[in-house]
PAZAPA-4460 file (N, C-alpha, C; in steps of 0.05 Angstrom, whole numbers, plus 32768, in hexadecimal, padded with zeros to 4 digits):
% residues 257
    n_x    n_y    n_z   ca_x   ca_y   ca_z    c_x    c_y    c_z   seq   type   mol
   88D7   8243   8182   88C0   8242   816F   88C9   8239   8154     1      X     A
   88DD   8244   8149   88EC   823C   8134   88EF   8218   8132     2      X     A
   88F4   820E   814C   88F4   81F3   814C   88E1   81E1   8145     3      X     A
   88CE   81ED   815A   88B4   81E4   8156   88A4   81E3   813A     4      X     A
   88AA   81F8   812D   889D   8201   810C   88AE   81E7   80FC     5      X     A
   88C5   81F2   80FD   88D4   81D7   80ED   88C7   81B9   80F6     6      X     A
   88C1   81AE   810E   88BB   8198   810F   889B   8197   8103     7      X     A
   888A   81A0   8104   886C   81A7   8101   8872   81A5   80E1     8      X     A
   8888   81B4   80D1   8881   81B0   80B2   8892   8192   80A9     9      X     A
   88A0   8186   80BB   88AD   8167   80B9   8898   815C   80B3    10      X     A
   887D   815D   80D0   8875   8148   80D1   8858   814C   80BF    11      X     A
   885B   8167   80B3   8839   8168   8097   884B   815A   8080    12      X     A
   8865   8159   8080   886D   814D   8065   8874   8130   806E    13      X     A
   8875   8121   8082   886E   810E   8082   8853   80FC   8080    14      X     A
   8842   810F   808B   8828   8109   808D   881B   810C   806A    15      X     A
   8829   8120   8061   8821   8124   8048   882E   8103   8034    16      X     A
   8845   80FE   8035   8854   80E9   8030   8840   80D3   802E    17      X     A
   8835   80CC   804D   8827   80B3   8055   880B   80B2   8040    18      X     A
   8802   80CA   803A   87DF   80C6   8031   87EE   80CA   8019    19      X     A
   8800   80CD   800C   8806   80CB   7FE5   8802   80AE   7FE4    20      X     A
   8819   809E   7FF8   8825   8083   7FEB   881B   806E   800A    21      X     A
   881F   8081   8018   8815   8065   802D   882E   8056   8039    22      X     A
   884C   8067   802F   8863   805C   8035   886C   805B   8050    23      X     A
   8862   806D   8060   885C   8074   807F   8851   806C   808D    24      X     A
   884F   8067   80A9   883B   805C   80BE   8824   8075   80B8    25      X     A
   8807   807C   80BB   87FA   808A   80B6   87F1   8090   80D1    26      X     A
   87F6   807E   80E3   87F6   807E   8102   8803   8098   8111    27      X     A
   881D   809E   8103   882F   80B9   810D   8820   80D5   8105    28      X     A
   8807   80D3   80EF   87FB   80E4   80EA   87E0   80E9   80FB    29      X     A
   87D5   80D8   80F3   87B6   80D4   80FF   87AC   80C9   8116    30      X     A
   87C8   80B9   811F   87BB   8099   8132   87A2   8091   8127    31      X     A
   87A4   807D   8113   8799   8071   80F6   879A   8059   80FD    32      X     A
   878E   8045   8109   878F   8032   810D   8777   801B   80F4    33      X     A
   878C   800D   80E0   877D   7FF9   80D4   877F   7FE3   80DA    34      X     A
   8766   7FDC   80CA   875F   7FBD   80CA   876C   7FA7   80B5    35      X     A
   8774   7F96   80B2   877B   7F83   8095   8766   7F74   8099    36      X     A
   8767   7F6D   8079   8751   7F64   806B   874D   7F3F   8076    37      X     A
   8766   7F36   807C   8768   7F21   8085   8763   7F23   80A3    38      X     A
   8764   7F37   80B4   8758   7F2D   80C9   873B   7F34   80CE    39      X     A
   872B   7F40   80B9   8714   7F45   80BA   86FE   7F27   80B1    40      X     A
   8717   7F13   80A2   870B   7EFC   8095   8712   7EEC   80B2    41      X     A
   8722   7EE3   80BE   8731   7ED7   80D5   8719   7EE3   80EF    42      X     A
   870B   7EF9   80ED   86FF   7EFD   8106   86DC   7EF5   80F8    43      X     A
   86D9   7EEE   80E5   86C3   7EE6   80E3   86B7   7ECA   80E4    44      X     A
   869F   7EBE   80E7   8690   7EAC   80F8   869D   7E97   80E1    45      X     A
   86A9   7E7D   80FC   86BA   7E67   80F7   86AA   7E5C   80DC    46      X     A
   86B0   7E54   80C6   86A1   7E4B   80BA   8696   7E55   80A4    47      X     A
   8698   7E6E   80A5   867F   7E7E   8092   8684   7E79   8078    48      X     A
   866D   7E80   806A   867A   7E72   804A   8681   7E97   8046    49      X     A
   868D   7E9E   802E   8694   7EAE   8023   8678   7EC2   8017    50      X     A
   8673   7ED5   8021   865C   7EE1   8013   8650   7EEB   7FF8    51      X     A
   866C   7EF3   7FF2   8667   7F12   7FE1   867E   7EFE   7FC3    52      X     A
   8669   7EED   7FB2   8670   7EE1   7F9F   867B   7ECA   7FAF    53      X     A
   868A   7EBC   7F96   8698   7EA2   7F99   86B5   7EA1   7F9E    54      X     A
   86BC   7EB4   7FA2   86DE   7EAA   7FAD   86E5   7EBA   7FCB    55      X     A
   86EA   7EA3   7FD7   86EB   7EA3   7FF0   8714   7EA7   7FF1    56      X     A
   8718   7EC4   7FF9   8731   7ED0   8001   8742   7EC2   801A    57      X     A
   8737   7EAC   802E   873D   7E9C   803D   874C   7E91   802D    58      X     A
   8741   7E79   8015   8759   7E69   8005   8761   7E7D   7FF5    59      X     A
   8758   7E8F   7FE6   8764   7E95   7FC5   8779   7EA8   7FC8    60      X     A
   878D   7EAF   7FBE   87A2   7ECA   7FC4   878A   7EE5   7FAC    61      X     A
   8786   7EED   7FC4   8774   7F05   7FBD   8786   7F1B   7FB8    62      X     A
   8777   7F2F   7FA1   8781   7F4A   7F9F   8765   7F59   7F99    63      X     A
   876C   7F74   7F9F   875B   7F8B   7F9E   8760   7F9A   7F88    64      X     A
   874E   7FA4   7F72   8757   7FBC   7F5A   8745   7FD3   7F65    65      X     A
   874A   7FE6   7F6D   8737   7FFC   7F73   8743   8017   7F62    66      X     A
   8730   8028   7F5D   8737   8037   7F54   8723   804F   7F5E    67      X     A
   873D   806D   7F60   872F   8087   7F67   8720   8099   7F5D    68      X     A
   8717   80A8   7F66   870E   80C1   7F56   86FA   80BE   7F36    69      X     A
   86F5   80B0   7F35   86E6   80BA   7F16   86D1   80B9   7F22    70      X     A
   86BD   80AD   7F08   86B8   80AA   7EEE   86CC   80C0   7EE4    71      X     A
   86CF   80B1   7ED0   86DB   80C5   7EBC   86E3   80C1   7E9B    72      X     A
   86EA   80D3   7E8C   86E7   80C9   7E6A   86F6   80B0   7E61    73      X     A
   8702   80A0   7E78   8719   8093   7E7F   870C   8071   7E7F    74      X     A
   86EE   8074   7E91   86E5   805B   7EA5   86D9   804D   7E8C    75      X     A
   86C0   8054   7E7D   86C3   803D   7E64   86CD   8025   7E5E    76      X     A
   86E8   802D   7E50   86FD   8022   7E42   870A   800D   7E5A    77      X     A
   8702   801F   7E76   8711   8003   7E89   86FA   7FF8   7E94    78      X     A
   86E5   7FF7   7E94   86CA   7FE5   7E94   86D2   7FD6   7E80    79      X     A
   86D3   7FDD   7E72   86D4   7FC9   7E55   86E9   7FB2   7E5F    80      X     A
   86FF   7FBB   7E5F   871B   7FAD   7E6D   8711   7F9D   7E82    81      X     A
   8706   7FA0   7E94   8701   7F95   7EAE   86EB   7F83   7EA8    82      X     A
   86D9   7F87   7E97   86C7   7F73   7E89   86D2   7F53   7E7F    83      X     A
   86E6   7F62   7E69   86EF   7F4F   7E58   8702   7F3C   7E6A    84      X     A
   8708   7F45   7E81   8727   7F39   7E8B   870F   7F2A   7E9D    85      X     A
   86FA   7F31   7EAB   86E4   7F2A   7EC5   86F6   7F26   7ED8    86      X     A
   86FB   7F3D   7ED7   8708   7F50   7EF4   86F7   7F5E   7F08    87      X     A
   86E2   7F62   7F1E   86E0   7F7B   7F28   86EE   7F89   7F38    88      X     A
   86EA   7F9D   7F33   86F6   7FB3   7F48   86E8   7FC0   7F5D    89      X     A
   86F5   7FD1   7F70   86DF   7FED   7F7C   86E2   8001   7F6C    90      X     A
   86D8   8015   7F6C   86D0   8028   7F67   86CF   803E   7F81    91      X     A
   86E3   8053   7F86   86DE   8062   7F9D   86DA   807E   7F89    92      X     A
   86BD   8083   7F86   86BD   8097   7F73   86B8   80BA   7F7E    93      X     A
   86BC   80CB   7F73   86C0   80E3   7F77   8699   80EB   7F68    94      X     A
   868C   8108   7F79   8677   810F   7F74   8679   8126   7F62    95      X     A
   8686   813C   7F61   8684   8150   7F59   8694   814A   7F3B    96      X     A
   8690   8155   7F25   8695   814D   7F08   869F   813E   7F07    97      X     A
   8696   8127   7F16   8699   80FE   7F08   867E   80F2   7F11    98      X     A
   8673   80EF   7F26   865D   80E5   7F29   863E   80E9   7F1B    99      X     A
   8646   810B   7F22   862E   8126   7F0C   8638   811E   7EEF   100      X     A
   8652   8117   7EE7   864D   8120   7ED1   8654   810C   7EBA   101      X     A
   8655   80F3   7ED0   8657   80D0   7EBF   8639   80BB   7EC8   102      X     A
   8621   80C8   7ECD   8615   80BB   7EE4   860D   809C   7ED0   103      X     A
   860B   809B   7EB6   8612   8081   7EA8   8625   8066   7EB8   104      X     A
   863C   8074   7EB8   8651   8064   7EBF   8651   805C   7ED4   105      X     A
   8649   8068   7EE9   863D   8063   7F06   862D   8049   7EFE   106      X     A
   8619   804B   7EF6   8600   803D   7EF4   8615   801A   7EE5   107      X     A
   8621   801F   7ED3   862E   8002   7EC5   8644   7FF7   7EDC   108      X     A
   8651   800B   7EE8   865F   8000   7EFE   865B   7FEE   7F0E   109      X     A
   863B   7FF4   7F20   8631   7FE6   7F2F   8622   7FCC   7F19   110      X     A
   8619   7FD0   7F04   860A   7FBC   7EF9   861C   7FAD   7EEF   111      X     A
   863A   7FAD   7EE6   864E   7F99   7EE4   865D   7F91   7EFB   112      X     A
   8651   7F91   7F11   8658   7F7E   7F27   8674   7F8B   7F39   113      X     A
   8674   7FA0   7F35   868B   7FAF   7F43   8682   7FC5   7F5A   114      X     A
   869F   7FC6   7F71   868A   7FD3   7F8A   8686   7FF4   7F81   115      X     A
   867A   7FFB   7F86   8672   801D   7F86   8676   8028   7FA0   116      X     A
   868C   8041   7FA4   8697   803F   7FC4   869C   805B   7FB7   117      X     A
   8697   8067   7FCE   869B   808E   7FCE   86B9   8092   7FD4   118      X     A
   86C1   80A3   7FC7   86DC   80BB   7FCE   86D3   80D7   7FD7   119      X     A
   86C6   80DB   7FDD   86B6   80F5   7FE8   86A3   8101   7FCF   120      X     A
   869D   811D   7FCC   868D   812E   7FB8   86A7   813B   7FAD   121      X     A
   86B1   8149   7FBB   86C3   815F   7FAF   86EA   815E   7FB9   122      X     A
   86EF   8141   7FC3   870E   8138   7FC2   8713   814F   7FDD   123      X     A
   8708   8156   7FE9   870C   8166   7FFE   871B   8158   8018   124      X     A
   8731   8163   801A   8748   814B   803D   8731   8155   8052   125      X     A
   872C   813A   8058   8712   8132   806D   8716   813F   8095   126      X     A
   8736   813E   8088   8742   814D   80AD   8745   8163   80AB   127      X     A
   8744   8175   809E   8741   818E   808F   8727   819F   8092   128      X     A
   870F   8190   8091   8700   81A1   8096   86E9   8199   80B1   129      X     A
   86D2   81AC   80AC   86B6   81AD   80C7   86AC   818F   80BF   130      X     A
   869E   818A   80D8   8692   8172   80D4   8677   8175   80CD   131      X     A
   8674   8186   80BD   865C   818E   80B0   8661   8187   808D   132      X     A
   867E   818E   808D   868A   818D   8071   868C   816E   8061   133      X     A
   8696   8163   807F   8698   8140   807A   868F   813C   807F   134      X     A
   8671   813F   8082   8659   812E   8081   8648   8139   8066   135      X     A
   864C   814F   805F   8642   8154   8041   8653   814A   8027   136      X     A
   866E   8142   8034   8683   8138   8022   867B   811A   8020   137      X     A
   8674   810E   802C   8671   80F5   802F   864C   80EE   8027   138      X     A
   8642   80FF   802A   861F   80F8   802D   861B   80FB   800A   139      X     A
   8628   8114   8004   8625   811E   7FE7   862B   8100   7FD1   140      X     A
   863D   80F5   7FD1   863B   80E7   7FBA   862E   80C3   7FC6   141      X     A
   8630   80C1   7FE2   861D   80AC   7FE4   8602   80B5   7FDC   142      X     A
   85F6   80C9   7FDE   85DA   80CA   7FD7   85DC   80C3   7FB2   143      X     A
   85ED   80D4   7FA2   85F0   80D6   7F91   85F6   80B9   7F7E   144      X     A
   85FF   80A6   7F95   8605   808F   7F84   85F2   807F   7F8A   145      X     A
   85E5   8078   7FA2   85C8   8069   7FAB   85B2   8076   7F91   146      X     A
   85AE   808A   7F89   859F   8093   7F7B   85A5   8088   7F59   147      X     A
   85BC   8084   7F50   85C1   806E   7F3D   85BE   805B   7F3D   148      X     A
   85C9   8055   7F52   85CB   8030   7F54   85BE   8023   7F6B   149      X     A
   85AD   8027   7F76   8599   8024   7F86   85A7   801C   7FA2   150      X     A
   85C7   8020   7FA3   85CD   800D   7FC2   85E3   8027   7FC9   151      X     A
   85E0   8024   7FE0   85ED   8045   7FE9   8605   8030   7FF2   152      X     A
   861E   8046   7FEF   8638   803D   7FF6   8646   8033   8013   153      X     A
   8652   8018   8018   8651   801C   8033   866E   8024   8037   154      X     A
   8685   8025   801C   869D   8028   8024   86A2   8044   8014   155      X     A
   86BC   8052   8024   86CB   806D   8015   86EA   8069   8018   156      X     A
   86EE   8082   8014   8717   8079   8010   8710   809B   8014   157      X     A
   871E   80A1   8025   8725   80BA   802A   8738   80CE   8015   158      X     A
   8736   80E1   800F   8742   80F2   7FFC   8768   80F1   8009   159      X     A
   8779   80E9   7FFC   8794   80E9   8005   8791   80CD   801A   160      X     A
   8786   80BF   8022   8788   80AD   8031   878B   80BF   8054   161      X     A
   877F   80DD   804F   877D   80E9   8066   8769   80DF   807C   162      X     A
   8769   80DA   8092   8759   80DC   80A7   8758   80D2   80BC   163      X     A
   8749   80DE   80DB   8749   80DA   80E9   8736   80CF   80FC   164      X     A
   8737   80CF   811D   8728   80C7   8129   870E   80D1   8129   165      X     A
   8708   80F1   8124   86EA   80FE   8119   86E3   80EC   80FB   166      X     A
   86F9   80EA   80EC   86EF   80E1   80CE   86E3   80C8   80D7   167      X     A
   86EC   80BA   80EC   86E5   80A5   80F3   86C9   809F   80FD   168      X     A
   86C1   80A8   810F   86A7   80B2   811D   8693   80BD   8110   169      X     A
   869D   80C8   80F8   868A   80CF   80E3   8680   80BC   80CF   170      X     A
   8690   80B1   80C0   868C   8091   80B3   867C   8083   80C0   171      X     A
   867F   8088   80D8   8672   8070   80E7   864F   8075   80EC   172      X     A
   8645   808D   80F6   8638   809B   80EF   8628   8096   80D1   173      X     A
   8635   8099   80C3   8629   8092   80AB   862C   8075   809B   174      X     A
   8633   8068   80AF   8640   804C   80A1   864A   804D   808E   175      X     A
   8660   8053   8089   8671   8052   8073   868F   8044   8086   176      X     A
   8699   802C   8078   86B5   802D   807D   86C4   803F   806D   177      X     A
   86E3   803A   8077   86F5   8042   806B   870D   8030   8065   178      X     A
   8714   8034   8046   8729   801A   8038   8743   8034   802C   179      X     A
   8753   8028   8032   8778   8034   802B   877B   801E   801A   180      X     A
   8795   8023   801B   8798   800E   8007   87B6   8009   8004   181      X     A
   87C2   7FF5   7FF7   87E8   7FEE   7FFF   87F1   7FEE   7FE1   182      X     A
   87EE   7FF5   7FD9   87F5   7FF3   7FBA   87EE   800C   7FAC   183      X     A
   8801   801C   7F9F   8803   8030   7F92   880F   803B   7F7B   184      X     A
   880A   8039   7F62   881A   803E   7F53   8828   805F   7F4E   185      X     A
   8816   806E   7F5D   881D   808E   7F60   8819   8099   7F3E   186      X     A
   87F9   808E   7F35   87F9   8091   7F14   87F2   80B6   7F12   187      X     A
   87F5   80B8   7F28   87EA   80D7   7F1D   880D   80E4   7F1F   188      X     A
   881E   80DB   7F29   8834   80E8   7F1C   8844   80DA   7F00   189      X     A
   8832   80CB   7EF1   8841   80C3   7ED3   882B   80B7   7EC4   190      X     A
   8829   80BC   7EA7   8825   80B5   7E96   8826   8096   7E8C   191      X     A
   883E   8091   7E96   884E   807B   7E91   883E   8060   7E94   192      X     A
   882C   8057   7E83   881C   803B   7E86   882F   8020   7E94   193      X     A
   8844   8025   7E87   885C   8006   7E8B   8869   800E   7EA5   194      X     A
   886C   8026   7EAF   8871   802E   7ECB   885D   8025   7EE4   195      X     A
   8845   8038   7ED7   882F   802C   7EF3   882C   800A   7EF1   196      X     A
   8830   8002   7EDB   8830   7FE2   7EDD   883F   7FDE   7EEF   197      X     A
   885C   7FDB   7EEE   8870   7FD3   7EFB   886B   7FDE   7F23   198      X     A
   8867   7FEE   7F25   8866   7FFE   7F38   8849   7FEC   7F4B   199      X     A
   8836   7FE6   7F32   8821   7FD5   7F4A   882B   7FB6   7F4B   200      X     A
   883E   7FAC   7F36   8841   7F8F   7F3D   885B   7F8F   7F4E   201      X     A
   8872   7FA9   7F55   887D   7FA9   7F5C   886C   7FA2   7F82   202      X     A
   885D   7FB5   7F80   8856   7FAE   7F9E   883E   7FA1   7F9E   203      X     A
   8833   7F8F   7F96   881C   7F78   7F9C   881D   7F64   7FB2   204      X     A
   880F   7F5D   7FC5   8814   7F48   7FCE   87F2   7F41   7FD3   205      X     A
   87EF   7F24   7FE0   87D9   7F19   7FEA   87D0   7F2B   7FFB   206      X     A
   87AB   7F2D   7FED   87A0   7F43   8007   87A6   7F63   7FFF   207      X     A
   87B0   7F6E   7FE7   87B1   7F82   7FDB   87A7   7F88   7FD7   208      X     A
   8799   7FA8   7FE4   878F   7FBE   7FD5   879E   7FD2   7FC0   209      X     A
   8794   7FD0   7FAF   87AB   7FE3   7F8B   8798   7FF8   7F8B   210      X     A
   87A2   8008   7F8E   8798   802D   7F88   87A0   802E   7F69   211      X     A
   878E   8038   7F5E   8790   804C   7F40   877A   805B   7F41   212      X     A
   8782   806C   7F2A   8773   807D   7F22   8764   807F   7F0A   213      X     A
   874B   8075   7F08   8745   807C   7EE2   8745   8094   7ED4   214      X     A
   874C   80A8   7EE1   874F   80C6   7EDC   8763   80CC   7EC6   215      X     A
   877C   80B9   7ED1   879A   80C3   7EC2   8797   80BA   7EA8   216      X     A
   87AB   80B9   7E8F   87A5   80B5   7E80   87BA   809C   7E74   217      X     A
   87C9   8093   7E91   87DC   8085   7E97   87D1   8069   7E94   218      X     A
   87BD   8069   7EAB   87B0   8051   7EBB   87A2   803C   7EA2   219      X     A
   878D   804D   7EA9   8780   8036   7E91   878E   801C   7E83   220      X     A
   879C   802B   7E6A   87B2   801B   7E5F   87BF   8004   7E63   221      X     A
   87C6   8012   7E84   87DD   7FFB   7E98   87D1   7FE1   7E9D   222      X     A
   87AE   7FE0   7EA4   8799   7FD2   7EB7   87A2   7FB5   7E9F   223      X     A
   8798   7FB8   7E8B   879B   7F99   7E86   87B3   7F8A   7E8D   224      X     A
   87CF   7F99   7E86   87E5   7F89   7E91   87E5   7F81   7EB0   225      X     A
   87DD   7F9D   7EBC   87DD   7F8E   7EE1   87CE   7F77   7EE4   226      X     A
   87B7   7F79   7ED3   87A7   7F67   7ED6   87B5   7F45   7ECB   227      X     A
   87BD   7F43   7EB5   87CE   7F2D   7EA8   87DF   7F25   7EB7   228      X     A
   87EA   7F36   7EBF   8807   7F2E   7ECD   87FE   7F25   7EED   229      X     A
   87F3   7F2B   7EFC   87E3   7F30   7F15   87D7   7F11   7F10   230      X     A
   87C6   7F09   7EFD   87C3   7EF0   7F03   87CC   7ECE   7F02   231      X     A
   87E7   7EDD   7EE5   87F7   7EC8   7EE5   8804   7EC5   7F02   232      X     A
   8804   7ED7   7F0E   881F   7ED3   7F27   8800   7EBF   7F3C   233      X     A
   87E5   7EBF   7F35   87D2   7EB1   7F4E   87C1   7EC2   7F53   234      X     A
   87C2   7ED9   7F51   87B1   7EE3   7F5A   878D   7EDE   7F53   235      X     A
   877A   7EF1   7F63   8758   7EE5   7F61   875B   7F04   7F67   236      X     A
   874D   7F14   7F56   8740   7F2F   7F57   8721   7F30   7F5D   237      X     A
   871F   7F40   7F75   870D   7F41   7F8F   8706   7F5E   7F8E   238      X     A
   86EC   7F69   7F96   86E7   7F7C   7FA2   86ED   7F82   7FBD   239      X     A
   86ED   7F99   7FCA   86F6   7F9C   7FE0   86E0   7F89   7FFA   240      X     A
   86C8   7F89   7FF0   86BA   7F79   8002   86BD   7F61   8000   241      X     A
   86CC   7F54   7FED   86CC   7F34   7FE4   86E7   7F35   7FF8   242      X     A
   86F7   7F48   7FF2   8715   7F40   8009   870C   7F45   801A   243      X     A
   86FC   7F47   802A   86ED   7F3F   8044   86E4   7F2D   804D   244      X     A
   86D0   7F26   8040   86C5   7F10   8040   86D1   7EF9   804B   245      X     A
   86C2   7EE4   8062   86A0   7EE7   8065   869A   7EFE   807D   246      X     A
   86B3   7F08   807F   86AC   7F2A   8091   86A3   7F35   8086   247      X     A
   869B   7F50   8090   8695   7F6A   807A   86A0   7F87   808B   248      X     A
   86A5   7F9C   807C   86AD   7FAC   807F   86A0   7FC1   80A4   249      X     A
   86A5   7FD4   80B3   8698   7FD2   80C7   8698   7FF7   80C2   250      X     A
   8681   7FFE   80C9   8683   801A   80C8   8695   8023   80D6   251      X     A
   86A3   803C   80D0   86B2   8043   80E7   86D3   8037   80E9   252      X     A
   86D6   802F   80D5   86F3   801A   80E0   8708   8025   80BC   253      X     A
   8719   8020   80BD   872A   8018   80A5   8737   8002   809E   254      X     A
   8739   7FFC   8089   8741   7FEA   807D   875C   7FE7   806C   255      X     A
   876E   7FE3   8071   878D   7FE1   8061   8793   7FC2   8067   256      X     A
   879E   7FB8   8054   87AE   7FA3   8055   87C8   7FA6   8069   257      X     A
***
């Protein structure tokens, strides 16, 4: 039994490992099977023009800016940023004191051309609880954001990048995909603006999803340089439905590069 316990707490701190950074197969946790963004473009009808705006991720070296958890006293100042640079991003936003209590920011998000995509109501790990819970986790701030911005969410990002074949069947259910993401600066363990920079151009490539946070007090700061530096190297900053495109996201499925 002793054995068994020891292996059982290996494999929550690996599993725990995989949903921080994503440095892990997520497969050894969940059997997590994703999609890339390029074969979602590659399985769509021969020909199609590009939907969702004008740059078609077929030719351009696409990247993703998404960011977690807010609204927050933080998002402003990087609207502003994201304005001036004409960058969009996603938005995978949190319900319980960010959505209640920024519903402004909600509202300019979607009206400056950026996606509006749920992180649950209350950051609750989705394998963790009743399927009563994740479906109130998930229903709560889509209603809440359709009611701002008139278009209910079709994508989320799971709290820790946790979830499974139920989380799966439930999304689906409610049409919502699900997007991970390959890029991480880990801003909630530093402060450090010139750090999380380095840390997201350290791992960028074509077809990148970039996790931040507008929460920290780190991030913000960092966004114009990723952003500068990110497009001297080629890059075309895309929403997560534009790095699809002329696919689109499918209820029920995940999405990682």
């Amino acid at each position: 039994m002793h054995g068994t316990g020891r292996r059982l707490r290996r494999r929550a701190l690996a599993c725990a490992a995989a949903a921080a950074g994503l440095t892990l197969t997520l497969a050894g946790c969940a059997q997590v099977d994703t999609t890339a963004p390029s074969t979602v473009r590659a399985e769509a009808a021969h020909g199609a023009s590009a939907k969702f705006g004008t740059v078609d991720c077929r030719k351009a070296k696409c990247i993703a800016l998404t960011f977690d958890a807010g609204p927050s006293e933080n998002s402003a100042r990087l609207l502003d940023i994201l304005k001036e640079k004409k960058v969009p991003a996603t938005f995978f936003l949190l319900g319980k004191r960010h959505i209640e209590k920024y519903p402004e920011l909600v509202k300019r998000m979607a009206a400056e051309g950026h996606e509006v995509a749920s992180h649950t109501w209350d950051h609750k790990i989705l394998t963790k609880i009743s399927d009563k819970e994740i479906r109130e986790e998930l229903n709560r701030p889509n209603e809440a954001i359709e009611k701002l911005t008139g278009h209910k969410p079709t994508l989320m990002r799971p709290p820790q990048g946790r979830t499974d074949s139920n989380v799966h069947e439930i999304c689906k259910e409610l049409g919502l995909a699900e997007v991970l993401w390959s890029v991480t600066a880990k801003d909630y363990t530093t402060n450090d603006s010139a750090l999380i920079t380095q840390r997201v151009l350290d791992q960028s490539s074509r077809d990148g999803i970039i996790l931040l946070h507008d929460i920290y007090p780190g991030t913000v700061p960092a966004v114009p340089g990723i952003i500068d530096a990110l497009k001297q190297r080629g890059y075309v900053f895309v929403t997560v439905p534009q790095l699809l495109a002329p696919g689109k996201a499918e209820p029920g499925k995940v999405y990682r590069p």
